[in-house]
N, C-alpha and C positions, 0 to 999 in steps of 0.2 A: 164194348168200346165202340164208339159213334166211326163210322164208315171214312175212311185218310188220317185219322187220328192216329200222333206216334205212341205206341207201346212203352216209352220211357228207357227204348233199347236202341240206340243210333238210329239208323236206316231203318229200322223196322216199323211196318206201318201196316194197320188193320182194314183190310178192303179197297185197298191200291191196283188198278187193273189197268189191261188193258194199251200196255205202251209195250215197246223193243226189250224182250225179257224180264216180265212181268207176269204174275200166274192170274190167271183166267177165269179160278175156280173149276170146278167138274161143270161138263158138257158132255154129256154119253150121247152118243148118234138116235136122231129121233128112231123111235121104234123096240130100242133096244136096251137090257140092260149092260150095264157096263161095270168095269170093277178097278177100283183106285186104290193105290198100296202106297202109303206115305211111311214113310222110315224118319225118324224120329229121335237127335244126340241132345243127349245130357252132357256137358264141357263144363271143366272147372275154371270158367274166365272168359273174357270177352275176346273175338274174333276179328282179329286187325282185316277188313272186308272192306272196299269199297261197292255202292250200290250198282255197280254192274259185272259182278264178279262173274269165277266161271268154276265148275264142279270142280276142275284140277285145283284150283288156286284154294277153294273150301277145304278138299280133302285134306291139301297141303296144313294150311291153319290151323286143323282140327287135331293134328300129327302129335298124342300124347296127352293130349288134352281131354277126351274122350273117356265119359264117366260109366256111360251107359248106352244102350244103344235100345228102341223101343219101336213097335210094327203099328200102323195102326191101319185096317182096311175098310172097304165103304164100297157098297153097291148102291148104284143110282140109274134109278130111269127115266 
């Protein structure tokens, strides 16, 4: 998917950075490796979210809704 392009999922958007809570991508401190642990829900339905949500208000949403749950980690230097 071409970099700001929407996913065809509300808010969700592919390589969007860089503003007031907005992910970054991985950055590990020069020198060093570092290790990223991303967690991962399967939900049976879309998530009433506006784009500047906050973890409480996800969890909330998520509440019963939660199909699966999946790890997924990554070392980067």
């Amino acid at each position: 998917m071409a970099k700001g392009t929407r996913s065809g999922r509300g808010n969700a958007r592919q390589g969007v950075a860089y503003g007031w809570h907005r992910y970054r991508g991985p950055k590990p401190p020069k020198g060093t490796t570092h290790r990223y642990v991303f967690t991962v829900y399967a939900v049976n339905g879309e998530l009433d979210l506006g784009g500047m949500t906050t973890l409480r208000r996800l969890r909330k949403a998520m509440r019963g809704k939660v199909l699966g749950i999946g790890r997924v980690e990554g070392l980067f230097e």
